[in-house]
C-alpha positions in Angstrom: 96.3 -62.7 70.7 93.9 -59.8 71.2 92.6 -57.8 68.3 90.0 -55.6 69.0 87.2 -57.2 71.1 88.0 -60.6 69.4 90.5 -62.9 70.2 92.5 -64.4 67.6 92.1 -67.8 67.9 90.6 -70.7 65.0 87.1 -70.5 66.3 86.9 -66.6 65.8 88.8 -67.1 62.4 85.8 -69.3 61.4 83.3 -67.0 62.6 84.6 -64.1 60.8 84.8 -66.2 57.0 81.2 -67.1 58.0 79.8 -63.7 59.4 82.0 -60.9 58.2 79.8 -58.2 58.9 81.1 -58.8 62.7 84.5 -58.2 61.6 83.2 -54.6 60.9 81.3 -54.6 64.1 84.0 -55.9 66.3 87.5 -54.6 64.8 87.2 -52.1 62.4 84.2 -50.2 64.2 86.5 -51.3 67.7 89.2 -49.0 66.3 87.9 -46.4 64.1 85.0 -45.0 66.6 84.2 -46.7 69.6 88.0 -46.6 71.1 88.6 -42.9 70.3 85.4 -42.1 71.4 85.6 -43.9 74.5 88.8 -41.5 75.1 87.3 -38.5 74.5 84.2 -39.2 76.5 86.7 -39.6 79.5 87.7 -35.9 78.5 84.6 -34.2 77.2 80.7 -36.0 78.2 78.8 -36.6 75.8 75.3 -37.1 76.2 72.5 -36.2 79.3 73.7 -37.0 82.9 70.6 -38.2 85.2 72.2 -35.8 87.4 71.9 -32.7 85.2 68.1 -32.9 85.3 65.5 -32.9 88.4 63.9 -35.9 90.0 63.5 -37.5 93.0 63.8 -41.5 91.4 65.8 -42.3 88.7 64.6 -46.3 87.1 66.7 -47.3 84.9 66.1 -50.6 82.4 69.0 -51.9 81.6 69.3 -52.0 77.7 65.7 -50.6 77.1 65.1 -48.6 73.9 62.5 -46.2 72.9 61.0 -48.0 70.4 60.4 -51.2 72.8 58.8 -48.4 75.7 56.8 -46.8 73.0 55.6 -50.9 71.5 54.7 -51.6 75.3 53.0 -48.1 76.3 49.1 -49.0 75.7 49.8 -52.1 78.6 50.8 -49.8 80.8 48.6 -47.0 82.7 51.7 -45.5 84.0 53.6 -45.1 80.8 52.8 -41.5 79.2 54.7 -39.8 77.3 58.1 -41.7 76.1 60.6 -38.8 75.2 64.5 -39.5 74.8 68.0 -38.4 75.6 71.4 -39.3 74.5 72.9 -41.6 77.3 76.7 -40.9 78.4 77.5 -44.2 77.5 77.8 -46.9 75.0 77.7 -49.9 77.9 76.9 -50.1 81.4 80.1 -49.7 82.8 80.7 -46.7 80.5 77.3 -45.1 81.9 78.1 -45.8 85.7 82.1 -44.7 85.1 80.7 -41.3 83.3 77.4 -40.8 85.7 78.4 -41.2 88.9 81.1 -38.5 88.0 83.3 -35.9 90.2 80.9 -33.4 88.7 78.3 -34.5 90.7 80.1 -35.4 94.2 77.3 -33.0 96.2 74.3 -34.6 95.3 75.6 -38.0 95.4 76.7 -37.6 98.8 72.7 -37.7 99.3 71.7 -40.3 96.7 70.8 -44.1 97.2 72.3 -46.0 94.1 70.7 -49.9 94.1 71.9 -51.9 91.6 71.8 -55.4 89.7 74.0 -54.5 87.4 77.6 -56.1 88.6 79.8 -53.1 87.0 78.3 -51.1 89.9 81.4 -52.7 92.0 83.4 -53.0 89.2 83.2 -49.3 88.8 82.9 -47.3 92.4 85.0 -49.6 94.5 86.9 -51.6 92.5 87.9 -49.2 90.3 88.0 -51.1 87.0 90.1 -54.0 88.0 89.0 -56.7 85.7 90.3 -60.2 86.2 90.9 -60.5 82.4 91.7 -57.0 81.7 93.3 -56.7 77.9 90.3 -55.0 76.5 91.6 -51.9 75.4 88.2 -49.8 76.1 87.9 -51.2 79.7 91.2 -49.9 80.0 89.9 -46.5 79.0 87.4 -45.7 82.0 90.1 -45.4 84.3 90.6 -42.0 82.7 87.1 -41.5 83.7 86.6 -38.9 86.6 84.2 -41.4 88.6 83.6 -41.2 92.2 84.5 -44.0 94.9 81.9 -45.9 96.6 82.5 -43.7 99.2 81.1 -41.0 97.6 77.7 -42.0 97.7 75.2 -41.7 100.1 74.5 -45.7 99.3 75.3 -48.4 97.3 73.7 -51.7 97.1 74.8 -54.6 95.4 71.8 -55.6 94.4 73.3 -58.7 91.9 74.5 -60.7 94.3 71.0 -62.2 94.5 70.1 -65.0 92.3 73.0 -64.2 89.8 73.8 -66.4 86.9 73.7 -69.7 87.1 71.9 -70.0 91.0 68.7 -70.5 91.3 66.4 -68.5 93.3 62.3 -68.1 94.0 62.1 -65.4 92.0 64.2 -66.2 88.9 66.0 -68.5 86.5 69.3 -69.6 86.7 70.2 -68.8 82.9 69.7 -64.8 84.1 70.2 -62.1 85.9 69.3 -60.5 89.5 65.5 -60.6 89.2 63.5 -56.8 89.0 62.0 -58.1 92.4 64.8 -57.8 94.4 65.1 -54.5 93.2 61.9 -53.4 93.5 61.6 -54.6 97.1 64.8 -52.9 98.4 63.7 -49.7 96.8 60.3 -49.7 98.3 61.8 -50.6 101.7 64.5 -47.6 101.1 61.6 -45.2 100.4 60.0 -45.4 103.5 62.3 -46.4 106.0 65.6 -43.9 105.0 65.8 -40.4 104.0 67.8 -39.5 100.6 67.2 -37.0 98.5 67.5 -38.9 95.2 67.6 -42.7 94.8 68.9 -44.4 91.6 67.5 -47.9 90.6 69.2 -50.1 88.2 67.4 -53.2 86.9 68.8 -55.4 85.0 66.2 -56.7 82.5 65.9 -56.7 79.3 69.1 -57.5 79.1 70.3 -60.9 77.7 69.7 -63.7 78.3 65.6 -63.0 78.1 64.6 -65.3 80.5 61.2 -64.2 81.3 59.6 -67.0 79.2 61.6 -69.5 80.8 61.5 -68.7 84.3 57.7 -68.8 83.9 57.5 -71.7 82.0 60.0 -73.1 84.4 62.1 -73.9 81.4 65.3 -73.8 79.9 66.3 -71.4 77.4 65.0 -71.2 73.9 67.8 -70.5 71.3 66.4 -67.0 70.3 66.4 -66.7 74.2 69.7 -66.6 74.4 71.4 -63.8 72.9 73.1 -61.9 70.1 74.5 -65.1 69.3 71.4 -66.3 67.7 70.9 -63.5 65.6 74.1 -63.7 64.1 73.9 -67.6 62.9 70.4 -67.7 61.9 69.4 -63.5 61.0 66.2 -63.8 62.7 66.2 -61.0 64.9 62.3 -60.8 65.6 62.4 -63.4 68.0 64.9 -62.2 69.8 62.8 -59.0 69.9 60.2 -60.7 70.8 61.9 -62.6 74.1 63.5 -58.7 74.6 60.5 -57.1 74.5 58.7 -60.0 77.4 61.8 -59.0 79.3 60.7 -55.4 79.2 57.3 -56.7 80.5 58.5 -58.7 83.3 60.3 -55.7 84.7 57.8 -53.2 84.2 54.9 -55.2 85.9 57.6 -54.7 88.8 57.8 -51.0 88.2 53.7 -50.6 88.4 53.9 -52.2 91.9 57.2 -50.1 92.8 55.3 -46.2 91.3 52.3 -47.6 94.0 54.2 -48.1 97.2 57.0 -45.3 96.9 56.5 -41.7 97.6 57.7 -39.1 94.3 56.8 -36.4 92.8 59.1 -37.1 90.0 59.8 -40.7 88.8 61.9 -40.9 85.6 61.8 -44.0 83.6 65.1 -43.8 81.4 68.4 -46.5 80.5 72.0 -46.8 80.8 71.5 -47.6 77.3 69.9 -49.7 74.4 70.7 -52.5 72.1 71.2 -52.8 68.5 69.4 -56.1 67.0 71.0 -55.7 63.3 70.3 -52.0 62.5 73.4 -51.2 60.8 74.9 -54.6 61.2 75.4 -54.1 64.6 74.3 -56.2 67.5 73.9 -55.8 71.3 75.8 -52.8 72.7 79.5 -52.2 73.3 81.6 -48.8 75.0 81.8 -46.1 73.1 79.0 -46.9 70.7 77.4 -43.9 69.1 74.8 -46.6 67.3 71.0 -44.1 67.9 69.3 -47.6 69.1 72.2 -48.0 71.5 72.7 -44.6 72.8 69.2 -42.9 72.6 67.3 -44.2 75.3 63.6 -43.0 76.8 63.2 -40.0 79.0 59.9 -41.0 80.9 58.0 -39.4 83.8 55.6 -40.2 85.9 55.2 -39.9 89.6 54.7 -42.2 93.1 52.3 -42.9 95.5 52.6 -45.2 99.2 49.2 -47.0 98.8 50.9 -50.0 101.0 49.8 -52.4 98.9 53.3 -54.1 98.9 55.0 -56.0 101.5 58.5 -56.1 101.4 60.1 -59.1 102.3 64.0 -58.9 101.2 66.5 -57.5 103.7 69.4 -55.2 102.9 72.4 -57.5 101.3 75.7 -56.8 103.3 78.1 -54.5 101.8 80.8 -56.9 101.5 82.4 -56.5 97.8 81.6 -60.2 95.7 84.6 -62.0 94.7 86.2 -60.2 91.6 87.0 -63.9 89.5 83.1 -64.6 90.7 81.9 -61.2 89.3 83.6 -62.0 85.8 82.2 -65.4 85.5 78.9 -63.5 85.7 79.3 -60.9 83.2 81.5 -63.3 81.1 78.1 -65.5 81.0 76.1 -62.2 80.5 77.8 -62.0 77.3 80.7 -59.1 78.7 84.4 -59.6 76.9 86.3 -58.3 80.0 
């Protein structure tokens, strides 16, 4: 039996008597704000749409928040000024279903979307059709007015390199597609095809942070792991810690990427944050209205083609991954679908 985003089964029962602050999170918050706000974002946007504003390259960190951009900004020559919007969405298949909407279907027709996020085909092609599909929210986005794959000028599955659980030369098995890929197929998009507007969707620093591991060639820490760490032991700040060396390994991908791309306008934003506690709330869930989960930064900076990068990763097909494959993989990325 479903209640909420929990299951009711013994294990959960346990966990709620031992961490009732997650009942909150998980049922009552479920019910009282995220589902009815979930609805009425399918009626009524709330939030910035990427599309509303100008640029000419939209990068987008999965889960990064301002206050981790603004901790990292003296690494970074290319970081300025870290502003923020309000995203459109509490999750990343809440972003992409409200984002790539029916408002928008003229510029898209223009725009390059490359993703490593696995809702991208979740969302534009297979239209929400989730293997395990009694979450209520999910449920929801089909009242979304979001385009078909079809309606973009592009779309590339970027996540079906290295996803979890394979091994790859770039990454570790306990994570997700690595920024390289991405980084490489947007540099080789830049110069070789003409869009107006190209959208890039990383994946890190989301959970699992694997950057410590993957250059350590290890396995996993515990605090490496997830939200599921900070719940049994309330030590959040190494979780933040692993989340914000996450955030490093992908923007030491982005400094190479802002050198061999030609833009005026580079925006540095996310689909949305995270929350590691604030509130009694952790990690990020649809219709969140949580400020560390649905502010994120508003960043620009600009390109340059120095050719200082050569790209070595060709163009995946655009055959559509297995759905039962593609939730194992964001059932192991920590997604109740």
């Amino acid at each position: 039996m479903e209640i909420g985003e929990w299951n009711l089964n013994w294990q959960n029962i346990k966990r709620a008597v031992q961490h009732p602050s997650r009942v909150v999170d998980e049922i009552l918050l479920y019910f009282l704000i995220r589902s009815p706000l979930t609805f009425i974002n399918a009626i009524r946007p709330f939030g910035t749409n990427i599309f509303d504003r100008e640029w000419d390259v939209v990068i987008i960190l999965d889960t990064c928040r301002v206050d981790a951009l603004k901790q990292l900004q003296d690494e970074y020559d290319f970081i300025k000024i870290v502003d923020s919007v309000w995203s459109v969405g509490g999750n990343s298949p809440e972003w992409i279903a409200r984002t790539f909407d029916s408002r928008h279907t003229d510029v898209l027709k223009n725009t390059a979307y490359l993703s490593a996020n696995p809702h991208a085909q979740r969302i534009l092609e297979d239209k929400i059709q989730y293997e395990n599909d009694n979450h209520f929210n999910f449920r929801l986005l089909r009242n979304f007015p979001s385009v078909d794959k079809e309606d973009l000028g592009k779309l590339e599955y970027i996540f079906k390199y290295e996803p979890m659980g394979e091994s790859g030369q770039y990454g570790h098995r306990s994570g997700g597609t690595p920024p390289r890929y991405v980084t490489d197929r947007a540099i080789d998009v830049g110069r070789n095809e003409e869009y107006e507007r190209l959208v890039l969707h990383y994946f890190q620093p989301h959970s699992p942070w694997v950057a410590n591991a993957n250059a350590d060639n290890s396995e996993l820490r515990p605090h490496e792991e997830g939200f599921g760490y900070i719940t049994e032991t309330g030590d959040s700040d190494s979780a933040w810690e692993a989340y914000l060396d996450d955030l490093r390994w992908v923007l030491d991908d982005i400094e190479i990427l802002i050198n061999n791309i030609d833009a005026d306008k580079i925006v540095i934003t996310a689909d949305h944050g995270d929350a590691f506690g604030e509130y009694n709330v952790l990690s990020h869930k649809i219709g969140a209205i949580h400020p560390k989960i649905r502010k994120v930064p508003w960043m620009v900076t600009s390109g340059k083609d120095t050719n200082t990068h050569t790209t070595s990763i060709e163009e995946p097909d655009d055959t559509a991954v297995n759905k039962e494959q593609i939730d194992n993989q964001l059932s192991a990325l920590g997604y109740k679908t």
